[in-house]
RODO-2510 file (C-alpha; in nm, 4 decimals, decimal comma):
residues 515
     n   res          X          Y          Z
     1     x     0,0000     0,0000     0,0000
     2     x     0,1502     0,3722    -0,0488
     3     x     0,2516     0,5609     0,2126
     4     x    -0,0651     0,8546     0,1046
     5     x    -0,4010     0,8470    -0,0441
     6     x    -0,2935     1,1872    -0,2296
     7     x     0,0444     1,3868    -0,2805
     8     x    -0,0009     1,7393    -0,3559
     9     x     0,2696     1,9303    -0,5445
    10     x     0,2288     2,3164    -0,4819
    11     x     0,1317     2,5404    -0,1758
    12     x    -0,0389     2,7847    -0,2883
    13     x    -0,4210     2,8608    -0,2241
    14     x    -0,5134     2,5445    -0,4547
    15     x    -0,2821     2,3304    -0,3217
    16     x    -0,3592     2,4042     0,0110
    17     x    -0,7441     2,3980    -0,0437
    18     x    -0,7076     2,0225    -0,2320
    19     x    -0,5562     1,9532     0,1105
    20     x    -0,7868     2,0703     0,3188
    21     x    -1,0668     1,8927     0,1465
    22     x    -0,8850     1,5771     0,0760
    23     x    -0,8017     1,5217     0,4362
    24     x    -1,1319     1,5984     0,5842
    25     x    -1,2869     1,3454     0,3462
    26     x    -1,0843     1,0622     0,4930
    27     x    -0,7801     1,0514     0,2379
    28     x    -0,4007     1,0486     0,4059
    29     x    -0,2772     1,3468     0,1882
    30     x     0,0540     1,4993     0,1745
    31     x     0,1817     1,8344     0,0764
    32     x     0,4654     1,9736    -0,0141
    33     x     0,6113     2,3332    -0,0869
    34     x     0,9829     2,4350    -0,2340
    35     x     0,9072     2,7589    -0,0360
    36     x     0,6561     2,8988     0,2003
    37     x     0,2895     2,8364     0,1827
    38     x     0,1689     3,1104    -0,0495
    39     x     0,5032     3,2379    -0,1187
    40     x     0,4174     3,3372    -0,4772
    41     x     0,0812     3,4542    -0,6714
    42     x    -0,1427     3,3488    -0,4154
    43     x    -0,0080     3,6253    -0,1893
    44     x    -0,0203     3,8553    -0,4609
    45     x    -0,4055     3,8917    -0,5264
    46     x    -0,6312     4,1415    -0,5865
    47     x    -0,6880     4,0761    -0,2209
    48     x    -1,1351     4,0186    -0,3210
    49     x    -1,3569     3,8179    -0,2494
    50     x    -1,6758     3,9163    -0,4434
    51     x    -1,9302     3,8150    -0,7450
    52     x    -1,7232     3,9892    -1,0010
    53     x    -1,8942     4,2613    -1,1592
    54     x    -1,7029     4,2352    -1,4845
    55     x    -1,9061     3,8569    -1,4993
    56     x    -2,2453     4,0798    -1,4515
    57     x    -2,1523     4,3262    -1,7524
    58     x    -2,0904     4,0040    -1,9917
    59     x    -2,4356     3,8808    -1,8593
    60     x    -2,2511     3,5957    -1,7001
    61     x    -2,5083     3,5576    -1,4423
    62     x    -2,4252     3,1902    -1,3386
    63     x    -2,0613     3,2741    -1,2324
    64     x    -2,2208     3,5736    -1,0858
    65     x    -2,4451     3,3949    -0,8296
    66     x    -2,2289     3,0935    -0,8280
    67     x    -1,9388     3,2903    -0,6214
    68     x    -2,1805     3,5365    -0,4955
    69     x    -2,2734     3,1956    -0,3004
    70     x    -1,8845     3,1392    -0,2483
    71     x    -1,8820     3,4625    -0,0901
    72     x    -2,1263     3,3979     0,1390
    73     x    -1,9460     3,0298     0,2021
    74     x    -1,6429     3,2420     0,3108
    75     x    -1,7828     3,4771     0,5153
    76     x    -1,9321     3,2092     0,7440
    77     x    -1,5932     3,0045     0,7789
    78     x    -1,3494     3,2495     0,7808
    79     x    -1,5410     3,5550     0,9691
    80     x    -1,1961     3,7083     1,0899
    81     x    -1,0076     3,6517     0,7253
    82     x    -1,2998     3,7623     0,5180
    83     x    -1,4366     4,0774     0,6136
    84     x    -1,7880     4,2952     0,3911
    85     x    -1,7010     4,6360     0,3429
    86     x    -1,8532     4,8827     0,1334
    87     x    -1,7728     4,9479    -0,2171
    88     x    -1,8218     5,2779    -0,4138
    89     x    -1,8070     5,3713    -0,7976
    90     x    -1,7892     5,6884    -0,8709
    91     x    -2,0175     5,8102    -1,2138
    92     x    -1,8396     5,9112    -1,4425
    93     x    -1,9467     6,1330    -1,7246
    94     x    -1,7176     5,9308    -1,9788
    95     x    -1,7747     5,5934    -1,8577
    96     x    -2,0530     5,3669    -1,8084
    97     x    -2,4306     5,5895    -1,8160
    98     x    -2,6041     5,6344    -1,4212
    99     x    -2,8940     5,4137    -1,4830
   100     x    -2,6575     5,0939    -1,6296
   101     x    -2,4608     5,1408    -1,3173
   102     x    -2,8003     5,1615    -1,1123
   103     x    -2,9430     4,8429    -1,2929
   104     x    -2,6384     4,6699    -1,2739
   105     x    -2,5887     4,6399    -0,8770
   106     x    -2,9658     4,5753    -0,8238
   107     x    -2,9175     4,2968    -1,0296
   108     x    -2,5922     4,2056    -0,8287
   109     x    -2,8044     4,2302    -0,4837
   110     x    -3,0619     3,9859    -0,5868
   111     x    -2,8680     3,7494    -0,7791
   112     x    -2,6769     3,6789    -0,4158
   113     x    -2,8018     3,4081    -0,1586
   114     x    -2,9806     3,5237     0,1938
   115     x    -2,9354     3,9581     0,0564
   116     x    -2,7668     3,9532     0,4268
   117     x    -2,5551     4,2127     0,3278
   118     x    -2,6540     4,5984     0,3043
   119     x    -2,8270     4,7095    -0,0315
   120     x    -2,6553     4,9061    -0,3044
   121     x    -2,7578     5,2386    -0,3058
   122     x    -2,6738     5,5881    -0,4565
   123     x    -2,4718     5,8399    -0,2904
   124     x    -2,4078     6,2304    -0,2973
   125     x    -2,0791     6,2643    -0,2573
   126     x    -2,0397     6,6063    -0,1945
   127     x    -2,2167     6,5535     0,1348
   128     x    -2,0774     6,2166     0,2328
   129     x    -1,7035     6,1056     0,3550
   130     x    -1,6593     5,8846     0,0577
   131     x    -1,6379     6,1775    -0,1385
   132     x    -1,4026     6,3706     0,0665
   133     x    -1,0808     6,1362    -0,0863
   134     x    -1,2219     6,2459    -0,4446
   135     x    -1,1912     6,5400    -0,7285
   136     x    -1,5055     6,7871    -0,7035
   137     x    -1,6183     6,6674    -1,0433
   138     x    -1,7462     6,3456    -0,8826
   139     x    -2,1477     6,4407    -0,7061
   140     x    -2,2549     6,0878    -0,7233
   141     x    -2,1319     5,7323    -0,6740
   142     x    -2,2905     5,3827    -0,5737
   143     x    -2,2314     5,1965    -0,3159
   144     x    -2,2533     4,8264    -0,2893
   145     x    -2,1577     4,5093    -0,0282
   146     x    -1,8611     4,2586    -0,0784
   147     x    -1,5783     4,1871     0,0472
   148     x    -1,2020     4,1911     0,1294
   149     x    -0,9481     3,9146     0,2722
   150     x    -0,6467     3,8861     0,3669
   151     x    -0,5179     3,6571     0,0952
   152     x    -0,1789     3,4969     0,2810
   153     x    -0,3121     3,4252     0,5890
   154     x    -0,6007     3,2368     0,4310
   155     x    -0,3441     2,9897     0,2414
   156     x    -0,1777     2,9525     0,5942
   157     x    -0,4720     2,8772     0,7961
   158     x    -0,6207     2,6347     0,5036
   159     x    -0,3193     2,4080     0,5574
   160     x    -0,3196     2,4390     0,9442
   161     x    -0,6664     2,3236     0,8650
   162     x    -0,5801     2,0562     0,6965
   163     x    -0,3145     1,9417     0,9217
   164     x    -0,5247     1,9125     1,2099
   165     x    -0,7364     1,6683     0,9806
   166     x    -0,4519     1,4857     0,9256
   167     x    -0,2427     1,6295     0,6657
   168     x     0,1347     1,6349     0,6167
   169     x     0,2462     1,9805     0,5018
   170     x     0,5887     1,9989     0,4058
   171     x     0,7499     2,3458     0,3335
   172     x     1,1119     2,4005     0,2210
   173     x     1,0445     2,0407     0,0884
   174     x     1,0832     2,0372    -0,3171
   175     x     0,9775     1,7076    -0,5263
   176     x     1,2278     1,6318    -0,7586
   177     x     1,1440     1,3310    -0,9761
   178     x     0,7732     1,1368    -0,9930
   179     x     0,7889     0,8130    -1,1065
   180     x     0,4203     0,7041    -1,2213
   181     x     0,3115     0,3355    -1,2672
   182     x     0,0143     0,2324    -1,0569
   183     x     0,1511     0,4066    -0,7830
   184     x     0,3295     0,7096    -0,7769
   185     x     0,6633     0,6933    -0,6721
   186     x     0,8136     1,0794    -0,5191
   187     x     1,2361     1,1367    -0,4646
   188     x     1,1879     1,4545    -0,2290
   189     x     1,4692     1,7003    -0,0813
   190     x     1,3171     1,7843     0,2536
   191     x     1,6010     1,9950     0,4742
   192     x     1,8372     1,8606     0,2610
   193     x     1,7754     1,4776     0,2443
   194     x     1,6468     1,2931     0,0271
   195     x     1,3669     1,1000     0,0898
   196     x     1,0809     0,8985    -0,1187
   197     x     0,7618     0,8232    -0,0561
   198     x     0,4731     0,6601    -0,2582
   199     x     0,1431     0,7930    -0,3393
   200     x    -0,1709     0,6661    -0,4960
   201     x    -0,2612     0,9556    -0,6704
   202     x    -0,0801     1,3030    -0,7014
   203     x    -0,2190     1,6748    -0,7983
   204     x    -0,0105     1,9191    -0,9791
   205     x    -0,1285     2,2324    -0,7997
   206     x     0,2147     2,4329    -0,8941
   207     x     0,0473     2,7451    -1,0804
   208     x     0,2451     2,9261    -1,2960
   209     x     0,5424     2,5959    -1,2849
   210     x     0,2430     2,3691    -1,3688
   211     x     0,3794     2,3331    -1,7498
   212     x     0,7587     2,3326    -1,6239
   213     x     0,6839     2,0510    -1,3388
   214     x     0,4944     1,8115    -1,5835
   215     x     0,7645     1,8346    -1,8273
   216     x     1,0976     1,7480    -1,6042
   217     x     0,9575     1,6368    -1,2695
   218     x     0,6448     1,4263    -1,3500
   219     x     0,7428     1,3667    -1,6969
   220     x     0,3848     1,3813    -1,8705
   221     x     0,2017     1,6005    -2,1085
   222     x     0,1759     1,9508    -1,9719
   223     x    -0,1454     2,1441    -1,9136
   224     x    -0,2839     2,3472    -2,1722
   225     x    -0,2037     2,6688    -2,0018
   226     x    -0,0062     2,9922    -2,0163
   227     x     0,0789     3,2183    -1,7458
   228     x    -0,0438     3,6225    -1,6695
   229     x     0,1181     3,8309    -1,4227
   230     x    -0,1197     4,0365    -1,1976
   231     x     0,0508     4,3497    -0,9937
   232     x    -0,0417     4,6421    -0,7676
   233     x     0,1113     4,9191    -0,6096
   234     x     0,1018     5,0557    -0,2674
   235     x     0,1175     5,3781    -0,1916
   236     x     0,0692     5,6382     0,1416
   237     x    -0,3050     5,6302     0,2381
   238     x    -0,5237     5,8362     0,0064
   239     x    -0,8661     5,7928     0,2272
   240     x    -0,9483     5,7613     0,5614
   241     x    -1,2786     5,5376     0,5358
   242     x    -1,3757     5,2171     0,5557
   243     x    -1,4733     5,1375     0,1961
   244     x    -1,3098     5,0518    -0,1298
   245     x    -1,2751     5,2708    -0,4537
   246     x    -1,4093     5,0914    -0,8074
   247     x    -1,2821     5,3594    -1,0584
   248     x    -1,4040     5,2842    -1,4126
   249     x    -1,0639     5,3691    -1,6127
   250     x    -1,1019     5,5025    -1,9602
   251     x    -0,9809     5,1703    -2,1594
   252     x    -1,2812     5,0133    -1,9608
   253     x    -1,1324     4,8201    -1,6902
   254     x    -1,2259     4,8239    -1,3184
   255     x    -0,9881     4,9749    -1,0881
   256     x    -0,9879     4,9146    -0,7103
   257     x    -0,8154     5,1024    -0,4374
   258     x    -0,8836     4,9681    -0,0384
   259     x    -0,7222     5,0300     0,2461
   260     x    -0,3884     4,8173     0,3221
   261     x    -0,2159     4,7761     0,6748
   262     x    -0,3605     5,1006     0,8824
   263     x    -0,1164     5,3725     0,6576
   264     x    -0,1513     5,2707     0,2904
   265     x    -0,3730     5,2179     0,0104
   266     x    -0,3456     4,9164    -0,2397
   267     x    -0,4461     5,0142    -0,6414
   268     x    -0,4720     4,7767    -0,8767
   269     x    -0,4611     4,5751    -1,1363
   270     x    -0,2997     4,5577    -1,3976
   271     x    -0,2801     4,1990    -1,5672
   272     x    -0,1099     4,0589    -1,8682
   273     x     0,1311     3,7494    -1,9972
   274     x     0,3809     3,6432    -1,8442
   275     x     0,7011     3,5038    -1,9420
   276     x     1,0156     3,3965    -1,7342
   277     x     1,0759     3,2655    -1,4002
   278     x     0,7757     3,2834    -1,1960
   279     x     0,9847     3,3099    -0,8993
   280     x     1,1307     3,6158    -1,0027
   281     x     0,7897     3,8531    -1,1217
   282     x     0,9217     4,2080    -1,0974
   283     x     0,6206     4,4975    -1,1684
   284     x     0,7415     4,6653    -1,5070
   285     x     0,7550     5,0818    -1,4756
   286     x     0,4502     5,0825    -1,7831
   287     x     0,2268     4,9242    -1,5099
   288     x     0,3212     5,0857    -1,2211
   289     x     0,2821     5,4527    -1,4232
   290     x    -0,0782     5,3181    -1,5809
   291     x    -0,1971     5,2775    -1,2214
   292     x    -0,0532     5,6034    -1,1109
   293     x    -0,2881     5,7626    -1,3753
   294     x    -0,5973     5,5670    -1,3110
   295     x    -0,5953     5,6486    -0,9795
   296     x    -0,5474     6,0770    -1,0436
   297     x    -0,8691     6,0545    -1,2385
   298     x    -1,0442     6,0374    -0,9258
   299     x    -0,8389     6,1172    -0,6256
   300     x    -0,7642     6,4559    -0,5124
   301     x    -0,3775     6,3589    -0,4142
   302     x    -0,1622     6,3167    -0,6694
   303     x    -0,0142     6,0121    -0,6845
   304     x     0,3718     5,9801    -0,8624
   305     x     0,5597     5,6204    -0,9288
   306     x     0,7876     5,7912    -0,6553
   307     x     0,4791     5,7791    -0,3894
   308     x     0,4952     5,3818    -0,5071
   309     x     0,6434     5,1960    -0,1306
   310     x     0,5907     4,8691    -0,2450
   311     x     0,4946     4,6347    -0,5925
   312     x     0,2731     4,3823    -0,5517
   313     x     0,3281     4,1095    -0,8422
   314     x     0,2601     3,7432    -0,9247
   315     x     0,2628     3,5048    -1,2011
   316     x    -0,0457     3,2180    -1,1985
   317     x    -0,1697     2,9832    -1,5062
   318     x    -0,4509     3,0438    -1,7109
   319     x    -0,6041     2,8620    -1,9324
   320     x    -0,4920     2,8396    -2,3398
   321     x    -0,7763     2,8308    -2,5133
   322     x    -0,7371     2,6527    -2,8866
   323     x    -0,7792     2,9675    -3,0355
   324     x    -0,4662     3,0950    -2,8356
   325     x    -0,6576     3,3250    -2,6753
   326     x    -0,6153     3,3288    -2,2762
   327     x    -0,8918     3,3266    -2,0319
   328     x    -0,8907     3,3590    -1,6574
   329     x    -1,0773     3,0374    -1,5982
   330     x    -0,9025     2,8064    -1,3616
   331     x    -0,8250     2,4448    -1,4832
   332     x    -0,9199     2,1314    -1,3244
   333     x    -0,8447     1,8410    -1,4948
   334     x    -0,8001     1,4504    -1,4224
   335     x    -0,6066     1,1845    -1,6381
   336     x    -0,6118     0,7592    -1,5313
   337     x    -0,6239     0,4679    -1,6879
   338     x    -0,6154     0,0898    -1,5553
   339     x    -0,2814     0,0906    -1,5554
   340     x    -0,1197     0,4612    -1,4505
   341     x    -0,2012     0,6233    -1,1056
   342     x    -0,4497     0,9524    -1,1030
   343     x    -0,2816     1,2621    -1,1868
   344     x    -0,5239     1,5312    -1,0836
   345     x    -0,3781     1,9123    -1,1915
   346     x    -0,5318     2,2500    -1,0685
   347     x    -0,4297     2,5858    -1,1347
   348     x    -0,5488     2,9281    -1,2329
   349     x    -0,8754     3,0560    -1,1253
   350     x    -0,9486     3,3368    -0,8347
   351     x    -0,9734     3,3164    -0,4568
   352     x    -1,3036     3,3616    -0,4512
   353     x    -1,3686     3,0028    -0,5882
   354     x    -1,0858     2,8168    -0,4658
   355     x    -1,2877     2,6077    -0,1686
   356     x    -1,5468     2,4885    -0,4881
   357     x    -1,2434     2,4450    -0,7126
   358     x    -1,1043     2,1927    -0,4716
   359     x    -1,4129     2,0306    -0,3505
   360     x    -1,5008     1,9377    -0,7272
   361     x    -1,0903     1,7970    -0,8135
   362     x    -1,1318     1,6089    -0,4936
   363     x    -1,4837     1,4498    -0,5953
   364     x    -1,3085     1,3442    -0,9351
   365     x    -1,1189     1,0893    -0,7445
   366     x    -1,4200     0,9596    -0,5807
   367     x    -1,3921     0,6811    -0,8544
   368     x    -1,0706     0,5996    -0,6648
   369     x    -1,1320     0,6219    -0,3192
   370     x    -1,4584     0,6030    -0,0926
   371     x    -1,4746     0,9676    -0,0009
   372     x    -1,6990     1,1239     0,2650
   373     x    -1,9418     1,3882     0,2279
   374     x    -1,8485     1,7081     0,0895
   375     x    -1,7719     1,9979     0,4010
   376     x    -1,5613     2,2641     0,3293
   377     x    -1,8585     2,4836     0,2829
   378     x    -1,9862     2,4971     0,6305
   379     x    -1,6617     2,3669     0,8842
   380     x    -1,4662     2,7037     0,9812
   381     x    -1,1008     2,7662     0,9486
   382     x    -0,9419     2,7998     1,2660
   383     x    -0,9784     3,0316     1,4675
   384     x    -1,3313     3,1217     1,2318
   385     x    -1,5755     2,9530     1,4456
   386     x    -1,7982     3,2850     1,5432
   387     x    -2,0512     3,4992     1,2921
   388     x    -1,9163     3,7593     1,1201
   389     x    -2,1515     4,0488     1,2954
   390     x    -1,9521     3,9519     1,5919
   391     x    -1,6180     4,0645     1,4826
   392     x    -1,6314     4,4292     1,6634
   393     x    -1,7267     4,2254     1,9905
   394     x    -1,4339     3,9716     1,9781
   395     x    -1,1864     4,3116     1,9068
   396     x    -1,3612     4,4740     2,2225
   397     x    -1,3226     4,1663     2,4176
   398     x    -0,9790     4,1131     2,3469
   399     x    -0,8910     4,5160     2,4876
   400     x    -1,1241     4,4032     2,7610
   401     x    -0,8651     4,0494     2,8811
   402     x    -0,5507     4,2311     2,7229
   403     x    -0,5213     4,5753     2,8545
   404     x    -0,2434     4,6332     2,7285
   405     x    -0,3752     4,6083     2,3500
   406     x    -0,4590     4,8809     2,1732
   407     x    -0,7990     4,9072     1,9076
   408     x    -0,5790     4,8929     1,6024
   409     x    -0,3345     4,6234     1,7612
   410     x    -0,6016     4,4161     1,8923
   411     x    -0,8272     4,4818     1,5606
   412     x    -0,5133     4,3279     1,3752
   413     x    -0,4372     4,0242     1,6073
   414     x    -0,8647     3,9233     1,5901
   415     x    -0,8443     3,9710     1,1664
   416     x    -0,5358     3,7221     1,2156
   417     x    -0,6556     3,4802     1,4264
   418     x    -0,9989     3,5173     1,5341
   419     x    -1,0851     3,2732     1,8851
   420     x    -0,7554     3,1307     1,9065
   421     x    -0,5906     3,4599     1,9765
   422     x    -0,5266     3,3454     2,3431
   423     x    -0,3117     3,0401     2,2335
   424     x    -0,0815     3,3407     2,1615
   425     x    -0,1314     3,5929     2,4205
   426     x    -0,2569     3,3138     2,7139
   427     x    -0,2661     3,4725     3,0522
   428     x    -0,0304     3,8049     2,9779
   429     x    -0,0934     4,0897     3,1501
   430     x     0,1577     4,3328     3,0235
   431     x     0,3364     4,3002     2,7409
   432     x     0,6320     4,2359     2,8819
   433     x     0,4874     3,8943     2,9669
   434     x     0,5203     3,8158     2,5815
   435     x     0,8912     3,8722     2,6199
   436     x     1,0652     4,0454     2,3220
   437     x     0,9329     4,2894     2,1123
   438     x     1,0732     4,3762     1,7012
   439     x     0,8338     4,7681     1,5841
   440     x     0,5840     4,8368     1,7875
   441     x     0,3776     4,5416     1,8153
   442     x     0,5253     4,2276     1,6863
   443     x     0,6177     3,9788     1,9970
   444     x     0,8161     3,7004     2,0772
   445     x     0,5370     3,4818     2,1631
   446     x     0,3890     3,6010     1,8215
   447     x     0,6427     3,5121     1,5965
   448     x     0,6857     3,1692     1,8311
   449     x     0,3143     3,0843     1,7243
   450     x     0,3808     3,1571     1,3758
   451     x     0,7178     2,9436     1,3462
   452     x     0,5707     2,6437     1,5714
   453     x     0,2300     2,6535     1,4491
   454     x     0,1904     2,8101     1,1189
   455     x     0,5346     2,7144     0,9354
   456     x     0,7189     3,0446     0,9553
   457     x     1,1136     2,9523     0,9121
   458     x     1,2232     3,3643     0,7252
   459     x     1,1645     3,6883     0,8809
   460     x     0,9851     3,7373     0,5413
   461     x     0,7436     3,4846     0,6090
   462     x     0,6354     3,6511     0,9308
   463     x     0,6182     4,0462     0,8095
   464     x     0,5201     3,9660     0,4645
   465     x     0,2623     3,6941     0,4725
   466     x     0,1634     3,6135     0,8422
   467     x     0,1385     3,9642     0,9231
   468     x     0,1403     4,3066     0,6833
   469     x     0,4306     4,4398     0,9624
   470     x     0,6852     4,4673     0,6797
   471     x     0,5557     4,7902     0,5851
   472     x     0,6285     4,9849     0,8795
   473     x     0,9251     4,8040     1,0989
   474     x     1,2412     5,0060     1,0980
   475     x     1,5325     4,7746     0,9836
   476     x     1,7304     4,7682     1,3159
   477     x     1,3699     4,5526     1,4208
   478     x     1,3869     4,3460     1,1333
   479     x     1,7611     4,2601     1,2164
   480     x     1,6686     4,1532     1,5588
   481     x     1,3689     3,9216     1,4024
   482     x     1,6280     3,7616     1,2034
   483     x     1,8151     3,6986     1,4689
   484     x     1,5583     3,5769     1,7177
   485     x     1,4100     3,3806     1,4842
   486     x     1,7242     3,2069     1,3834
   487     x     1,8047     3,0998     1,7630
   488     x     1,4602     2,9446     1,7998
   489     x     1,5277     2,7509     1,5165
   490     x     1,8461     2,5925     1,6025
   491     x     1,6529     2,5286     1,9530
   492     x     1,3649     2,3955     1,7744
   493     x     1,6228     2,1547     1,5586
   494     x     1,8331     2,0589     1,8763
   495     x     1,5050     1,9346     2,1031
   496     x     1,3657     1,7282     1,7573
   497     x     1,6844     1,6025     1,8108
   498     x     1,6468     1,5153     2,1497
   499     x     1,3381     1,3696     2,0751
   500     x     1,4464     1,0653     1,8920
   501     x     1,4336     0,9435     1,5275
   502     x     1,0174     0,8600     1,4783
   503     x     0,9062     0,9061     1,8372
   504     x     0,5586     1,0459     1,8341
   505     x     0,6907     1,3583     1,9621
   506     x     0,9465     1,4223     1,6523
   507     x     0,6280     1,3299     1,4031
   508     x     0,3943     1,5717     1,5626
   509     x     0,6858     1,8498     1,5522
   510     x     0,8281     1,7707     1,2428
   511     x     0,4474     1,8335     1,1139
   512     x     0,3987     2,1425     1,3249
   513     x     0,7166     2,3149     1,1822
   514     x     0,6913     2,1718     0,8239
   515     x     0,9678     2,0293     0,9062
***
């Protein structure tokens, strides 16, 4: 018998979401990840999770309420991760006419399950906040309901998810050769050794090295795909409410700006091919200026490629249609026969859809395996297990058992990890009971969570993906991270060590650290 059910190649948001459902359907599944889990494109989204508009204008109105419903899906299993804001299109007098804007988001309200969100609605701007951020021109936008997430921190805590079920997620761990006969047969570097282990089926769920890991690791026919960069910018914060900008740009595309950290604003995006090393996805200076100017339509500040702090970039397949034309539908795709192992591959697609994406790869093997019901859809990610009108009472409780928290702090550390926030902060009382401190808020037993618990081995995994701390720490912090975090490892290594070859111990730790 192999050693797993399912091997997963790739952890980004679809690898980690084929995990998640795999395990909780009673398959022994293991991941693994060159890097850190959404180290690439999948930490590099548009950061939405919404019905896509662009859908309604094509009169697409089965995607529309089909991730409407996903939207609602996430908001009721990831209440801190996946927050409803308010969005607001400005009219413009160049752009799309009042009354299709007006018929457009009814339409979007009613084609959405349970209307539980607020009702689109029109708004003078001259007399409301949203319009102080905006160019006099602008009397009247509409507002509508969807939603934001934090996009890294939902790839992290869908593999601790799927860990608890059971999973094996290995990071720093790359797969090297796959032998396929009626098992597959994996030579992984893990840490530097070598190691192999056997599967009974295995997913390709590398994105945009889907094409280059079929043709030298796996050694079959590659998918039918091509890859697109996406990028944003950030810049200095341009508005001081609670909402998100859609700005219709003149070549017809749908720009957003939202709020990012507490002291920036994140524009985009800008999307085309891609070509190169999707490792290495570097925002060219056309984008960056084409944002720039879609943005000063509407804003009052000015905003210069010099007011750009950071580039947000990332390469992920897409579909090649025969006509050569790309699309941004994901692919999902299964190939078996009698006498060659299942080789399921997923890439592409949007966050938004990424729990159905996996749940339907996952019920393609069902001719394979006797799989339980499908559950993604109603289970909560941890820490997610609380309604999502009850996030401003879990930020006010945690100021009420942490004094020493401030709104914004403690707003941060709920979005991050919702009821299990006292597994990090347990009984302190000051902050000095969470020992060392790197910026203003970052703490020792923070960034011991995150490497113990959530696979964190690089500075840049904590300030980039677990948190949005990056930003704002001075570099004299970031040194000490490094080095802090670089003790705890070798003190992590030395007590595995301790711990014996396979004793349960080492196996639980080794899983716990993606070790």
């Amino acid at each position: 018998m192999a050693d797993y059910d399912l091997a997963i190649i790739g952890g980004g948001l679809n690898g980690v979401s084929l995990a998640r459902d795999a395990a909780g359907r009673g398959l022994r599944v293991l991941l693994v990840e060159q890097g850190d889990l959404g180290g690439a494109a999948s930490s590099a989204t548009s950061r939405l999770v919404h019905g896509d508009l662009a859908a309604l204008e094509r009169r697409n109105l089965w995607r529309v309420r089909a991730t409407l419903a996903e939207r609602a899906a996430w908001l009721g299993i990831a209440p801190h991760l996946v927050r409803p804001v308010r969005f607001a299109i400005p009219a413009h007098a160049n752009e799309r006419p009042s009354w299709q804007l007006r018929a457009g988001l009814w339409l979007y309200d009613r084609l959405g399950p349970g209307r539980r969100l607020p009702a689109a609605q029109a708004l003078d701007v001259t007399h409301h906040p949203i319009g102080d951020a905006l160019k006099r021109p602008f009397g009247t936008a509409f507002e509508y309901s969807d939603c934001v997430v934090d996009d890294s921190r939902l790839v992290v805590l869908t593999a601790l998810d799927a860990a608890e079920r059971g999973a094996a997620i290995r990071t720093g761990a790359r797969c090297i050769r796959a032998d396929r006969d009626r098992i597959w047969r994996l030579a992984i570097i893990d840490r530097g050794h070598r190691r192999i282990v056997t599967a009974s089926a295995l997913a390709n769920a590398t994105g945009a090295w889907s094409v280059s890991t079929a043709e030298t690791v796996l050694r079959q026919p590659p998918p039918r795909v091509t890859a697109r960069q996406v990028s944003q910018i950030v810049v200095p914060r341009l508005f001081d409410v609670d909402a998100v900008y859609v700005f219709q740009n003149s070549d017809g595309r749908l720009i957003f700006a939202q709020p990012y950290d507490r002291e920036h604003t994140l524009i985009g995006s800008v999307a085309h091919g891609f070509k190169g090393d999707p490792a290495v996805v570097s925002m060219p200076a056309a984008d960056v200026a084409y944002l720039c100017k879609a943005a000063n339509r509407y804003f009052r500040s000015d905003i210069q490629p010099v007011d750009v702090v950071r580039t947000v970039s990332g390469a992920n397949a897409t579909l090649l249609r025969d006509a050569g034309a790309e699309t941004l539908e994901s692919v999902v795709s299964l190939h078996a026969s009698r006498r060659l192992a299942p080789l399921l591959t997923m890439c592409g697609g949007d966050v938004t859809t990424a729990r159905r994406r996996a749940e339907q790869a996952v019920s393609s093997l069902a001719k394979f395996y006797e799989l339980r019901p499908r559950w993604t859809a109603r289970a909560p990610l941890p820490g997610g297990d609380f309604g999502w009108e009850r996030f401003e009472d879990l930020v006010d409780d945690a100021r009420d058992r942490w004094r020493f928290l401030g709104e914004a702090e403690a707003r941060r550390l709920v979005g991050a990890y919702g009821t299990r926030l006292a597994q990090i902060l347990g009984d302190a009382r000051e902050r000095a009971d969470l020992g060392q401190t790197f910026g203003s808020e970052l703490t020792e037993a923070e960034v011991r969570y995150l490497m113990t618990r959530e696979w964190a081995r690089f500075p840049e995994d904590v300030l980039w993906r677990r948190t949005k701390l990056g930003l704002t720490m001075a570099a004299a912090d970031r040194d000490a991270l490094a080095a802090f975090m670089a003790t705890a490892s070798c003190q992590n290594a030395a007590r595995l060590g301790e711990a014996g070859g396979d004793s349960p111990a080492r196996k639980v730790e080794l899983q716990s650290i993606g070790g």
